[in-house]
N, C-alpha and C positions, 0 to 999 in steps of 0.2 A: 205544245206537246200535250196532245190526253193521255190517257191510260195505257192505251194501244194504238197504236197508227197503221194502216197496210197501204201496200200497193200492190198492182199487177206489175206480174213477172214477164217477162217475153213468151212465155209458157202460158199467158193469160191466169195464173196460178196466184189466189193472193197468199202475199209475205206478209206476216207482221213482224211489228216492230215494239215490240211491247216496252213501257216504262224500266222497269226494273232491268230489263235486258239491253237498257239503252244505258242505266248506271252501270251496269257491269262493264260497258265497253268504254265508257269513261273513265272508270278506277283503272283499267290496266292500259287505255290509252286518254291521258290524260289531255291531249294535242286534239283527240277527235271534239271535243266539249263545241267547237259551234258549228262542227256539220253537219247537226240534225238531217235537217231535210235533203243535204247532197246526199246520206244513207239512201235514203229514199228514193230520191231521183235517178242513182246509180242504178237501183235494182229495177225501176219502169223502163230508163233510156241509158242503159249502158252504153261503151263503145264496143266493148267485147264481153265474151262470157265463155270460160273456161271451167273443165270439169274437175272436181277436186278428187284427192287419194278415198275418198272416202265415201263418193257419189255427190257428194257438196256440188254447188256451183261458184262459181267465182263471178262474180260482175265485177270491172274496173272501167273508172273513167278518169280523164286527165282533169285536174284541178288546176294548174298552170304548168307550165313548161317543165320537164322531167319531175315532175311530181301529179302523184296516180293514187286516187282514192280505191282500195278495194275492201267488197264487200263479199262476204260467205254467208252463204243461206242454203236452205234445205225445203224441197218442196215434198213435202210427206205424202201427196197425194194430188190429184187436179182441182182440190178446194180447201187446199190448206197447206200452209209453209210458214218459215220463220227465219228472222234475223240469226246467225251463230255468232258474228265480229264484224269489223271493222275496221278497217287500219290505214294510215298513210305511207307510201314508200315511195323510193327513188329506183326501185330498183324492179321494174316490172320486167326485165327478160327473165325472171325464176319462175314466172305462169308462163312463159312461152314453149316449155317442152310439156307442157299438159294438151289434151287434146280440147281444141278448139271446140264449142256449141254452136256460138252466134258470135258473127261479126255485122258491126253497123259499115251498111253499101254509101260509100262515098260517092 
């Protein structure tokens, strides 16, 4: 981990992931501490990406079987974006009445 880490968004937009904003989602999700880089990877190769209350997006990807890494970020513009959270949950049908952006074509 450096200081800051990005990737491109499906939107070709980069996200960062800054340090401090990486301990902050540690402190309140204690459980997220070794999925660095699945943050990451979430936000280049989601499975889906849904729109959040707020303009946010949502990227989620399956970690194993009914459990689903999601991540919220914010693209401020087409050359700059950032981490808000990320979380584990079992319970991904609560993004499914959000409206869809990108699904990954099976």
């Amino acid at each position: 981990m450096t200081e800051e880490d990005e990737v491109k968004s499906k939107n070709d937009v980069p996200i960062r992931l800054p340090k401090e904003r990486w301990f902050h989602i540690t402190e309140e999700h204690s459980e997220m501490a070794g999925y660095y880089f699945e943050v990451l990877e979430t936000i280049k190769d989601p499975e889906i990406i849904y729109e959040g209350k707020a303009k946010e997006l949502i990227a989620i990807k399956t970690i194993e079987k009914g459990k689903f890494l999601v991540v919220m970020y914010r693209e401020r513009d087409t050359k700059d974006g950032f981490v808000i959270t990320a979380f584990l949950t079992r319970k991904k049908k609560q993004f499914e009445r959000r409206k869809k952006l990108w699904e990954l074509q099976k």
